[in-house]
KELO-290499 format. One line per field, with one value per residue (C-alpha): residue number from 0; residue in one letter; x negated, y, z. Coordinates in nm, 2 decimals, padded with zeros to 4 digits. Layout:
! KELO-290499
num <- [NUM, ...]
residu <- [A, ...]
east <- [X, ...]
north <- [Y, ...]
up <- [Z, ...]
This chain:
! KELO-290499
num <- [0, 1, 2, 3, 4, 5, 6, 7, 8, 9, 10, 11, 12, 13, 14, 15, 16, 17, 18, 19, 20, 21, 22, 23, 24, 25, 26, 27, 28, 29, 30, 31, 32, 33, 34, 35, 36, 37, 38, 39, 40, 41, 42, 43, 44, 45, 46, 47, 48, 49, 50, 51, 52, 53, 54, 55, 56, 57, 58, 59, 60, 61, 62, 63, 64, 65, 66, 67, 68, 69, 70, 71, 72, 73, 74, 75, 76, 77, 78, 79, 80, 81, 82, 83, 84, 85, 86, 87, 88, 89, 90, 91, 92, 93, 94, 95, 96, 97, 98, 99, 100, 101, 102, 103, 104, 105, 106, 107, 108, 109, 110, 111, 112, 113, 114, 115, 116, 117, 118, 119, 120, 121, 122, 123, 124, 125, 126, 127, 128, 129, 130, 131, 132, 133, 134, 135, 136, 137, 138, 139, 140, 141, 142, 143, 144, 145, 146, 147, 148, 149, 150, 151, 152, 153, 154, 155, 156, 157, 158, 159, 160, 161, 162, 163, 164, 165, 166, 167, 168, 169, 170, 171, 172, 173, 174, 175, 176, 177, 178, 179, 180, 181, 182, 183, 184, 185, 186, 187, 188, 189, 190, 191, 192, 193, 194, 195, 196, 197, 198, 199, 200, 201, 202, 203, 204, 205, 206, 207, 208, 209, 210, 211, 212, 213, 214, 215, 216, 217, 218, 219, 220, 221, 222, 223, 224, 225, 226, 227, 228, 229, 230, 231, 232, 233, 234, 235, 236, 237, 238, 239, 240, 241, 242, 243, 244, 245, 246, 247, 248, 249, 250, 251, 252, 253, 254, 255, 256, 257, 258, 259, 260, 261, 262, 263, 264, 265, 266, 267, 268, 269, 270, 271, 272, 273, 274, 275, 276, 277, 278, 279, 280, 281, 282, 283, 284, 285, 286, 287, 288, 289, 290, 291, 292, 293, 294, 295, 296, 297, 298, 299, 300, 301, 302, 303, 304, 305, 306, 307, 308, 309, 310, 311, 312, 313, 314, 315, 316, 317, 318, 319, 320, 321, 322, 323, 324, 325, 326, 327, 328, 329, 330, 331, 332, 333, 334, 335, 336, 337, 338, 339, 340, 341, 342, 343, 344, 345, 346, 347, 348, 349, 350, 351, 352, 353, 354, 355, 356, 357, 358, 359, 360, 361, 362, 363, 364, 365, 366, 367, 368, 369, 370, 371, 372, 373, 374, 375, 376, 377, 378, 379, 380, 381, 382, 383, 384, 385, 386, 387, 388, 389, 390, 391, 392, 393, 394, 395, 396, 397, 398, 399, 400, 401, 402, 403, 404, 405, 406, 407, 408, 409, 410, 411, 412, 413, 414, 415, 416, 417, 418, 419, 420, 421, 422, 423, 424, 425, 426, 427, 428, 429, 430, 431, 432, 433]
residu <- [X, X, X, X, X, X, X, X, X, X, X, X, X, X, X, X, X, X, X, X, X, X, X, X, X, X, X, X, X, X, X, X, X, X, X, X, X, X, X, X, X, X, X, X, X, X, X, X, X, X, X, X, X, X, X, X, X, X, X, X, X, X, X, X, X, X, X, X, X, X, X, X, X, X, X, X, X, X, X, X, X, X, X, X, X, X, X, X, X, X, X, X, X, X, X, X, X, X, X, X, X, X, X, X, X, X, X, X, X, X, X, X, X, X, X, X, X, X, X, X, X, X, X, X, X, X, X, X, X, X, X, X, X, X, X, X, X, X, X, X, X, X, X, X, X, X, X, X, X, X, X, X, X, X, X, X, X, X, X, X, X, X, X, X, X, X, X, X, X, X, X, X, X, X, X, X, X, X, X, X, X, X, X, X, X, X, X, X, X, X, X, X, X, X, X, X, X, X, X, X, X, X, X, X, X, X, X, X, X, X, X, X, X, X, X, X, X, X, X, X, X, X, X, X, X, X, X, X, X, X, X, X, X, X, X, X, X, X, X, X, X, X, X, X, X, X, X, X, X, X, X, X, X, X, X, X, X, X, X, X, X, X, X, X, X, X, X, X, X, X, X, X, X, X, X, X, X, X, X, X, X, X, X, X, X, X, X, X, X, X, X, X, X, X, X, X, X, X, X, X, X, X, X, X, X, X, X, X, X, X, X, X, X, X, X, X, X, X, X, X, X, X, X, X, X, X, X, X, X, X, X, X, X, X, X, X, X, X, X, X, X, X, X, X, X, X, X, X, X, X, X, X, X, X, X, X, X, X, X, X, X, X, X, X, X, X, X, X, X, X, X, X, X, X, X, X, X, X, X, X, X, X, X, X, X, X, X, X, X, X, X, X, X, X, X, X, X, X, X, X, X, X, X, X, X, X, X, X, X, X, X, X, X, X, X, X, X, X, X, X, X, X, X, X, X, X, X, X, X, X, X, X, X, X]
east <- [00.00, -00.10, -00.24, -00.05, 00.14, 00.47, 00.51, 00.82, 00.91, 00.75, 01.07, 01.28, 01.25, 01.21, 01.53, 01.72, 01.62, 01.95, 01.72, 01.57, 01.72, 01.48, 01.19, 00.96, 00.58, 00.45, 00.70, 00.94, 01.28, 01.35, 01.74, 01.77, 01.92, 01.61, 01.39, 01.62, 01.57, 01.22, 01.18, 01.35, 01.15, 00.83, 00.84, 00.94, 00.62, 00.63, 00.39, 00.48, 00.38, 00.68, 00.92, 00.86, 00.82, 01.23, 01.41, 01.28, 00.98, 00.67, 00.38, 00.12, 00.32, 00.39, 00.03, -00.07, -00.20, 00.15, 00.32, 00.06, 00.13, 00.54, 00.48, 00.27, 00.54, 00.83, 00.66, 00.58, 00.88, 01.09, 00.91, 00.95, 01.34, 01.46, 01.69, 01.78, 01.45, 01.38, 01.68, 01.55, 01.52, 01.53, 01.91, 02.00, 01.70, 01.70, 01.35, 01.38, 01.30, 01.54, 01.64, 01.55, 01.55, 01.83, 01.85, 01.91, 02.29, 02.40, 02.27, 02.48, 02.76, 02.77, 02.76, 03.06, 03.21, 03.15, 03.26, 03.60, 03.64, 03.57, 03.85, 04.04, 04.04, 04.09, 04.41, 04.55, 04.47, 04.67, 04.98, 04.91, 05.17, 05.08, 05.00, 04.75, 04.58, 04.52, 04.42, 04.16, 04.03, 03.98, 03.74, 03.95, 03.96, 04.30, 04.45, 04.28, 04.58, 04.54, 04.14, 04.23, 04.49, 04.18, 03.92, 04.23, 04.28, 03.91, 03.85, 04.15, 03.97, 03.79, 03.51, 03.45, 03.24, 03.24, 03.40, 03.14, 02.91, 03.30, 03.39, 03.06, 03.11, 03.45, 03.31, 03.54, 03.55, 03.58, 03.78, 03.99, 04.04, 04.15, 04.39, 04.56, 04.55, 04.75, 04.98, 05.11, 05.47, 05.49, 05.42, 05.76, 05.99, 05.88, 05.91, 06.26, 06.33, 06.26, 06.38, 06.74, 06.66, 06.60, 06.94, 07.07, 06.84, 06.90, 07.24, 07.21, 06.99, 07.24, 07.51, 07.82, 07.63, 07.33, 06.94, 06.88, 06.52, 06.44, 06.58, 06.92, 06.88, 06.85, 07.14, 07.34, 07.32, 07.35, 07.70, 07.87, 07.76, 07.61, 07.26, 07.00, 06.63, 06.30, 06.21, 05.85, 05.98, 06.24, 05.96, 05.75, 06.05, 06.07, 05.76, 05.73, 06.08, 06.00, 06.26, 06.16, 06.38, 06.38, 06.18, 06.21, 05.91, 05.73, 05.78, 05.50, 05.60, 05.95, 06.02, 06.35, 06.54, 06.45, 06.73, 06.93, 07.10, 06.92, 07.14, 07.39, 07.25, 07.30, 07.06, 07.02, 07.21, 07.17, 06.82, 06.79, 06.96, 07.18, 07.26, 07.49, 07.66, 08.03, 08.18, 08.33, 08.14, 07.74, 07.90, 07.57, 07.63, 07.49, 07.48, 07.26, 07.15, 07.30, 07.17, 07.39, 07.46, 07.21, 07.20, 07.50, 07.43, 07.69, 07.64, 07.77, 07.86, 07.90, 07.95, 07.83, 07.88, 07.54, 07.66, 07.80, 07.61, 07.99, 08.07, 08.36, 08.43, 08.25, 08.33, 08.18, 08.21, 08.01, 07.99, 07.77, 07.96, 08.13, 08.45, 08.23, 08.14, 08.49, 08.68, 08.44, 08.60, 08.92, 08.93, 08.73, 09.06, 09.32, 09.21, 09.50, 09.29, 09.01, 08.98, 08.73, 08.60, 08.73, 08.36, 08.29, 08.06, 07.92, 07.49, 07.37, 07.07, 07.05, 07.17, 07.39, 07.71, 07.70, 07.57, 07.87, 08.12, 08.45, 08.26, 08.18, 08.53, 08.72, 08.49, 08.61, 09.02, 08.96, 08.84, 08.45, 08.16, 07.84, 07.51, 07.16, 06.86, 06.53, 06.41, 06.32, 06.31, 06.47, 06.35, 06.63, 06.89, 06.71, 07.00, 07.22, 06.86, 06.82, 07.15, 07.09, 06.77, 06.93, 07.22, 06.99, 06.81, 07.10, 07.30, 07.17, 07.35, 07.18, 07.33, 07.65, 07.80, 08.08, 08.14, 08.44, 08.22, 07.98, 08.30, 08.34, 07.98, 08.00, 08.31, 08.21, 07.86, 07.99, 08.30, 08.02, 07.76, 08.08, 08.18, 07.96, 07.57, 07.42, 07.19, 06.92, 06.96, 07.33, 07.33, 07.33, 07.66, 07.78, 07.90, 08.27, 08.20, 07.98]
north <- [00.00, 00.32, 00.61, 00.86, 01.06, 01.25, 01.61, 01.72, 01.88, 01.59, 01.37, 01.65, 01.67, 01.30, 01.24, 01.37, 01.16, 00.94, 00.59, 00.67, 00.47, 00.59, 00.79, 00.81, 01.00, 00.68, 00.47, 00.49, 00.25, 00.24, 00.08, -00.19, -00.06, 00.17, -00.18, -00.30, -00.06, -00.02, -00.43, -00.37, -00.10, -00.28, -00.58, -00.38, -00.20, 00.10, 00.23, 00.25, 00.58, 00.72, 00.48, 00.64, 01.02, 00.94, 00.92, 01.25, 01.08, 01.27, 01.04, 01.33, 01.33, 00.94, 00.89, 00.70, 00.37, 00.39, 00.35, 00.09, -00.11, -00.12, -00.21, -00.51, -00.64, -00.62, -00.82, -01.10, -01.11, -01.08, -01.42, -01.59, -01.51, -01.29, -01.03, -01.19, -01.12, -00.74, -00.70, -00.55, -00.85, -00.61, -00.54, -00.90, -01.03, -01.28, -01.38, -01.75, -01.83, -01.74, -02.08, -02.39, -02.72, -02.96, -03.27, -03.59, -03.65, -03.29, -03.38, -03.72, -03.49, -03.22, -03.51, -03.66, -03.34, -03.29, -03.61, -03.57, -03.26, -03.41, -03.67, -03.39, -03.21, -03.54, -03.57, -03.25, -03.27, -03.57, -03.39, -03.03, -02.98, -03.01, -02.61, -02.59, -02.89, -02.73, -02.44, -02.62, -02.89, -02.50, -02.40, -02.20, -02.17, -02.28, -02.01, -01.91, -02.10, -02.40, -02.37, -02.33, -02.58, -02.83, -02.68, -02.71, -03.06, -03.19, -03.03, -03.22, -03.54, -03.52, -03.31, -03.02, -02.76, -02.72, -02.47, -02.24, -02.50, -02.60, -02.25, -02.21, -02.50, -02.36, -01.96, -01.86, -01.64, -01.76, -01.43, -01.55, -01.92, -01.80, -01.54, -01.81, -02.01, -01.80, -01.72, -02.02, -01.85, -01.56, -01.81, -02.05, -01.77, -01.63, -01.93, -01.98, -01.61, -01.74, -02.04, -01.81, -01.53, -01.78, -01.94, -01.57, -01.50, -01.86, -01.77, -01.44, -01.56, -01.77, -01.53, -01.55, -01.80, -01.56, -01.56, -01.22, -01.07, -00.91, -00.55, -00.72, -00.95, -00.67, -00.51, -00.85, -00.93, -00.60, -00.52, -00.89, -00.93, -00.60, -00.78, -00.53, -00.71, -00.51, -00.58, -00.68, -00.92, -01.03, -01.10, -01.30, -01.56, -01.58, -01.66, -01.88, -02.09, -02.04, -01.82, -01.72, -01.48, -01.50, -01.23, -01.10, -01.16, -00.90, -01.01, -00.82, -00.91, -00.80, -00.46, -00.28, -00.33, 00.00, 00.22, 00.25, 00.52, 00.83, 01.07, 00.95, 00.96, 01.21, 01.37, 01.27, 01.52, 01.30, 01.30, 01.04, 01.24, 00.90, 00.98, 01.28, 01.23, 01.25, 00.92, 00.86, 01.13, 00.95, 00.58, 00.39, 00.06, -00.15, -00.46, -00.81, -01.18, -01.46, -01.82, -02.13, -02.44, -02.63, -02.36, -02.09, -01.75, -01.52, -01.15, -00.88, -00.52, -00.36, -00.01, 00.07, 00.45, 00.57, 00.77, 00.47, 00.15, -00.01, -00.24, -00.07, -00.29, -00.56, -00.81, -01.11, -01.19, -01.51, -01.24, -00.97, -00.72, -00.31, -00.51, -00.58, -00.23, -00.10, -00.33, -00.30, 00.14, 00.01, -00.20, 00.10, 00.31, 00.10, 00.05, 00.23, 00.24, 00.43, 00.82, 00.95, 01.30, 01.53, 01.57, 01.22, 01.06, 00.75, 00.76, 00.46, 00.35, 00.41, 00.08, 00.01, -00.06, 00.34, 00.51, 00.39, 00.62, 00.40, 00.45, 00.80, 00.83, 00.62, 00.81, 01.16, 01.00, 00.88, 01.22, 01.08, 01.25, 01.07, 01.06, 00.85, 00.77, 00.87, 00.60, 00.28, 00.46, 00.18, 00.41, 00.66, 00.39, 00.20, 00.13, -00.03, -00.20, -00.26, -00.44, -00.70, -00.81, -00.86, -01.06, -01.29, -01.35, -01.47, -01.68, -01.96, -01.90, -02.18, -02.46, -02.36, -02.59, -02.36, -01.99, -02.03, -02.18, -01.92, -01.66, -01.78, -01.68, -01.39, -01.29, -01.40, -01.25, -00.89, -00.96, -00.97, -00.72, -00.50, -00.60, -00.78, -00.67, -00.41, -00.16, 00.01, 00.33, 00.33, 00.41, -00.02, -00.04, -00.21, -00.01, -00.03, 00.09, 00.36]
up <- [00.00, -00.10, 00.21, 00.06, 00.27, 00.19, 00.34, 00.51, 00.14, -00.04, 00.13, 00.04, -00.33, -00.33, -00.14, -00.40, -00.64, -00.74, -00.71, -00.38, -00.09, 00.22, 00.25, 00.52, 00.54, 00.47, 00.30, -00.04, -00.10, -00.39, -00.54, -00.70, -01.02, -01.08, -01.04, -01.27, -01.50, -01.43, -01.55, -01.88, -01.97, -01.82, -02.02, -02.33, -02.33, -02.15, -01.92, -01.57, -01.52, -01.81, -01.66, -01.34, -01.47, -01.74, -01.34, -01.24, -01.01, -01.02, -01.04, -00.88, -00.56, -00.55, -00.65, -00.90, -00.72, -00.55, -00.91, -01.00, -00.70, -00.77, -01.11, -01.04, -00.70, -00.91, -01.22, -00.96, -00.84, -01.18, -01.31, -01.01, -00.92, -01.20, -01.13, -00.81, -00.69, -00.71, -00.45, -00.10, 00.08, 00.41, 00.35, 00.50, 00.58, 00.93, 00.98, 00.79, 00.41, 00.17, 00.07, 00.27, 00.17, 00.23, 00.49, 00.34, 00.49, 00.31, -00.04, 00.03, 00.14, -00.13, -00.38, -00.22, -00.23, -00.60, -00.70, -00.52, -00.69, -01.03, -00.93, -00.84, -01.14, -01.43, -01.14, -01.25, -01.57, -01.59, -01.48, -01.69, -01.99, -02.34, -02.33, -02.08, -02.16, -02.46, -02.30, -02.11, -02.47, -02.62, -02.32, -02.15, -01.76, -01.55, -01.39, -01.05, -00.80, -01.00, -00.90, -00.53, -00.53, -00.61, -00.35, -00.07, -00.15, -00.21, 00.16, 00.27, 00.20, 00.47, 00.31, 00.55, 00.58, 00.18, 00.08, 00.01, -00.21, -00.41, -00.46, -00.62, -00.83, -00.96, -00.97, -00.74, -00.42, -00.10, 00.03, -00.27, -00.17, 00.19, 00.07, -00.10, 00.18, 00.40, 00.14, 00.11, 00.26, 00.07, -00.25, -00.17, -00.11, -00.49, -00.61, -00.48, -00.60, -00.92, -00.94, -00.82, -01.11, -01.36, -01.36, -01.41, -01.69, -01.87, -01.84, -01.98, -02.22, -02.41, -02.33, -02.62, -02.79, -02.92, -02.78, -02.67, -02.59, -02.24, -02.22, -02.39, -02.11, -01.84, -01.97, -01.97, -01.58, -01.51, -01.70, -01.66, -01.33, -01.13, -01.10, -01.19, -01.24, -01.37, -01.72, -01.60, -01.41, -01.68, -01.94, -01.65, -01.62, -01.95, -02.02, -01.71, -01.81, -02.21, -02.29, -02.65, -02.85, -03.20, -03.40, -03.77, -03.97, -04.18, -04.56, -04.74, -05.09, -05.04, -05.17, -05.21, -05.58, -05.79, -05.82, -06.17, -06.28, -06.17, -06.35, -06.09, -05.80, -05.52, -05.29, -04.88, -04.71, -04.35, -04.38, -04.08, -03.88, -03.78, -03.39, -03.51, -03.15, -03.36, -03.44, -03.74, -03.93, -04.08, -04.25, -04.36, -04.56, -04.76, -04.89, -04.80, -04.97, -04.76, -04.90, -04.75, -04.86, -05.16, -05.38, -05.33, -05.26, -05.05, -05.00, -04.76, -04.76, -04.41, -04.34, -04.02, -03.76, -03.74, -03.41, -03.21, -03.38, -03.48, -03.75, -03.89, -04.17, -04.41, -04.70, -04.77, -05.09, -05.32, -05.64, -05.66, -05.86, -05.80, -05.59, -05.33, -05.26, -05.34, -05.12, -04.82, -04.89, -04.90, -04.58, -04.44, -04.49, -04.44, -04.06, -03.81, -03.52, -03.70, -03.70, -03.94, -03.90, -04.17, -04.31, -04.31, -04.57, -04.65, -04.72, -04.89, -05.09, -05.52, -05.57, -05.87, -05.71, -05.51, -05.84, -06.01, -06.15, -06.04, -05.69, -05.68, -05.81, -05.55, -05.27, -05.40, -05.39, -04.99, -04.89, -04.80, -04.91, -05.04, -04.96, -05.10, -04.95, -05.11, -05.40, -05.25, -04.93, -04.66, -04.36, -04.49, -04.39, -04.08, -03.86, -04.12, -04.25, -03.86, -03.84, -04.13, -03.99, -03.61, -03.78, -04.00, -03.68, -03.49, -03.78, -03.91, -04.28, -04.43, -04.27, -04.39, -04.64, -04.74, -04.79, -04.51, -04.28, -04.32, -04.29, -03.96, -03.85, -03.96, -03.79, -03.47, -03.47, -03.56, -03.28, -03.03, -03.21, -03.13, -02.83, -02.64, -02.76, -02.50, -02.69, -02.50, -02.74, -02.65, -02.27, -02.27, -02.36, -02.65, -02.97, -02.90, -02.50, -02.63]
């Protein structure tokens, strides 16, 4: 060790150094993360005397034999212990070696130990679903209470005083391993909770007949049967009991038809403006490809409030031609119960069928205005677009055999879309509520 001795302002400066741990007159601590550093450096290439001079130490008051003397401790100790060993072994130092060697009886006994925790673990293995087995054949770890659950039982076996070396084993903390064990209360009465929810949520789940995803769920218990859960919680059980809703697909190659006619066609005058908070004034329809049976084909045209989310009318028809359109107008009208606003208008996209003349013309003799989305723009008609995809999700069209069988779906999917189908955008109430 170098004679050097540090004046009263020579600990000063030194002391606020961001690496220096203690300073004495005679003595220098340095932390761990400047050795650290100082080894990276070191073996790189670098002269100890930079290393030292980059964290702000000057080398003329350390002195020079002082630096010299650090660099050559720390190499030792790097190739002997690695990074382990340029820790201050005076932080938790007792007195005895660092590592001591073991007695016959606990090699015999950590061996024991390891074996039964090997057993342990093909055991549970064994009983693991397809899932997480295949979780574990692709190298990844079991979840951290599964790892517990084998260190409790291993110890159980009569293998004491082990925890330590089998938490090691497993690369898991101790603190960890006893926080689960005293847990063990607080875990059954969750579990139970669960178990309760879960019923709920299956229930709400296949509600009228249609899988629903989790805020649908929320607003299901909590409107049928005044049971109000967290969505957080929702999507846990459902993961946890394999509640899967089903999800459109993106269809890259699909592209909206062209639009015909342009001398016909009309410019968008609702502009996405779809909540206009006045039902009965923005009608968006359209009309969608329904395959069933071998090789039959059935469409349908709905037109759809924009304001409230409602079905007002739809046809399904097994011909794609103007009548389609036309008669989904007609049933549109003919509906008692239904006030339109006096501006009303119906926006659509350029297909053929709404740059017709006969349907311009029969628009103009019901009093409703008309309205286009940009070319081969579906954004301009998202809720309608919106709807067809939810629907086609729900109804499985192509194991109908018949067009009336596929009728019947229909019907009874847009009954509950109406009445029955909480929307999170709609205060969760259903379209008719709202």
């Amino acid at each position: 060790m170098s004679k050097k001795i540090f004046s009263e302002k020579d600990q000063m400066n030194l002391s606020m150094n961001q690496y220096v741990i203690r300073i004495s007159d005679k003595a220098i601590t340095y932390a761990d993360e400047f050795k650290k550093l100082f080894i990276e450096q070191y073996m790189a290439g670098k002269p100890p005397r930079e290393i030292f001079e980059a964290y702000g130490f000057d080398v003329n008051v350390i002195g020079k034999q002082r630096v010299k003397q650090c660099a050559e401790r720390w190499r030792k100790a790097y190739e002997e212990n690695g990074i382990i060993g340029l820790a201050d072994s005076r932080k938790e130092s007792s007195g005895r070696p660092l590592k001591r060697e073991l007695t016959q009886d606990e090699v015999i006994a950590r061996q024991e130990a390891r074996i039964k925790l090997l057993e342990s673990q093909v055991d549970l293995l064994k009983k693991l679903d397809t899932k997480e087995r295949l979780l574990v054949v692709k190298g990844k770890n079991l979840s951290k209470g599964k790892l517990f659950e084998l260190i409790k039982e291993t110890v159980g076996q009569g293998l004491g005083r082990t925890t330590r070396y089998l938490c090691d084993l497993l690369h898991v903390s101790r603190s960890g391993y006893y926080n689960y064990l005293q847990a063990v209360d607080t875990r059954t009465e969750r579990s139970l909770s669960d178990v309760k929810a879960g019923e709920l949520i299956k229930k709400a789940f296949q509600r009228k007949g249609f899988k629903k995803g989790s805020r649908s769920i929320k607003m299901t218990p909590q409107n049928d049967f005044g049971v109000i859960y967290n969505l957080k919680r929702i999507r846990r059980l459902m993961k946890k009991f394999d509640l899967v809703c089903p999800h459109r697909k993106p269809n890259p190659y699909k592209r909206m038809a062209k639009a015909t006619q342009e001398h016909r066609t009309l410019p968008n005058s609702l502009e996405r403006d779809f909540r206009k908070g006045v039902p009965g004034l923005a009608l968006l329809t359209d009309i969608t490809y329904l395959p069933y049976g071998r090789s039959e084909t059935a469409y349908l045209s709905t037109i759809l409030d924009a304001s409230t989310g409602e079905i007002l009318s739809y046809n399904l028809s097994n011909r794609l031609t103007l009548d389609i359109a036309t008669d989904t107008i007609d049933a549109l009208v003919k509906q008692r119960r239904l006030k339109l606003h006096k501006d009303a208008f119906i926006h659509s996209d350029q297909g053929s069928h709404y740059t017709s003349p006969k349907y311009q013309e029969l628009l103009k003799e019901k009093g409703l205005g008309q309205s286009m989305s940009r070319r081969g723009n579906c954004w301009d008609n998202a809720p309608q677009e919106s709807f067809f995809g939810h629907m086609k999700d729900h109804v499985d069209h192509r194991s109908c055999l018949t067009l009336i069988e596929l009728q019947r779906k229909i019907d009874g999917y847009i009954r509950y879309y109406n009445n029955n189908r909480y929307q999170w955008g709609l205060k969760k109430m259903t379209p008719v509520q709202y």
